[in-house]
C-alpha positions as CSV (number, residue, x, y, z in Angstrom):
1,X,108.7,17.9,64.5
2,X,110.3,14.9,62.1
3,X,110.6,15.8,58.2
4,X,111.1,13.2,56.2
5,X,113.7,14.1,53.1
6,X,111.9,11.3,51.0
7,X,108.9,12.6,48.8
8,X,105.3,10.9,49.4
9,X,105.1,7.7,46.9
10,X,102.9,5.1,46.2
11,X,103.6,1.7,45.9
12,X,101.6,-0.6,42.9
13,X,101.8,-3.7,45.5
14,X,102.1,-3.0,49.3
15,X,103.3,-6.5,49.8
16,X,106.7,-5.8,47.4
17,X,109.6,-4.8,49.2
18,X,110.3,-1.0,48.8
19,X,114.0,-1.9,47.7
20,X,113.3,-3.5,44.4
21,X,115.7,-1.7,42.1
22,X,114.1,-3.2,39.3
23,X,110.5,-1.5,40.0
24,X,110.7,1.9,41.1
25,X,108.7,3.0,43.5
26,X,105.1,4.8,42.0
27,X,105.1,8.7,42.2
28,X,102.6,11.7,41.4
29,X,105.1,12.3,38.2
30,X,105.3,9.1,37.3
31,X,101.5,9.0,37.3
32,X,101.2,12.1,35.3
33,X,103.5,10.9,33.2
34,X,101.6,7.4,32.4
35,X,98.3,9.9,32.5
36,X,99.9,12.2,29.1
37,X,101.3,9.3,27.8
38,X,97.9,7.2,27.8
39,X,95.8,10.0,26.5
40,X,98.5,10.7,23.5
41,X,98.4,6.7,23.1
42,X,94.4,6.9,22.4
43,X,95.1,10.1,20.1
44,X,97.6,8.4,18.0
45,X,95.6,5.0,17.8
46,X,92.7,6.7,16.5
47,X,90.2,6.2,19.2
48,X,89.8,10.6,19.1
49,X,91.5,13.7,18.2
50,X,92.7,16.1,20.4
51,X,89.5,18.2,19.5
52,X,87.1,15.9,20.6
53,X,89.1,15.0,23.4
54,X,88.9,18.8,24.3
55,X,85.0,19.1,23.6
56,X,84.3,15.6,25.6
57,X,86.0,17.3,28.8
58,X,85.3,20.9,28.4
59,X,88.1,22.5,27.9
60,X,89.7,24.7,24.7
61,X,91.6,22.4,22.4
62,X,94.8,25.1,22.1
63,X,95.5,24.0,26.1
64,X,94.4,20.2,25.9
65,X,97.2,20.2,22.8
66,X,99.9,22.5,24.9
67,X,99.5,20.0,28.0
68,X,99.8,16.7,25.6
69,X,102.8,17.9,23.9
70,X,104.2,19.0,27.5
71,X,104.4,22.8,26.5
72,X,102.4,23.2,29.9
73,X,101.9,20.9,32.4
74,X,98.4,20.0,33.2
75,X,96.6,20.8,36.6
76,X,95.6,17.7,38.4
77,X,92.0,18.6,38.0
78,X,92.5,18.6,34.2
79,X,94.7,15.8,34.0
80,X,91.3,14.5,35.9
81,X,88.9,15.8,33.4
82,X,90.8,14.1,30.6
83,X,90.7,11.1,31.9
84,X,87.3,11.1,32.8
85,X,86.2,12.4,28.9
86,X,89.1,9.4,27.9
87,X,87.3,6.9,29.9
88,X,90.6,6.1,31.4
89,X,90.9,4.8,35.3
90,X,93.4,4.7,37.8
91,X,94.1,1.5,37.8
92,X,94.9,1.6,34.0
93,X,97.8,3.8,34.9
94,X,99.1,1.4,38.0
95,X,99.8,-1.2,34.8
């Protein structure tokens, strides 16, 4: 069996060459990183509050609050329903 020492990634653009120093390469953390950072963007521009943002996906608005200020880190299935209550796609995180 072959292990590969690299983690999985993603690439934006399949047709970019993978050696591009200037554009890293597109990981789950990076994602989850662009994920907080686009829900704390909508927060601070006005568009909700953290409370609605809590009500809107169904969860208590002490955790949503712990997981935007990186206390906790976020499950992918609530990074998912935050998102989905933000109206905000995948492809809005790939830019």
């Amino acid at each position: 069996m072959i292990r590969s020492t690299a983690p999985f990634e993603l690439w934006s653009d399949p047709s970019r060459p993978s050696s591009s120093l200037s554009d890293p390469p597109l990981s789950f953390q990076l994602l989850h990183a662009r994920a907080l950072r686009a829900l704390q963007h909508k927060i601070h521009n006005g568009e909700f509050s953290e409370r609605t943002l809590a009500r809107l996906a169904r969860v208590s608005q002490p955790h949503v609050h712990h997981v935007l200020c990186q206390k906790r880190r976020g499950r992918l299935e609530l990074i998912d329903q935050l998102l989905r209550a933000a109206r905000i796609s995948f492809t809005d995180l790939l830019d």
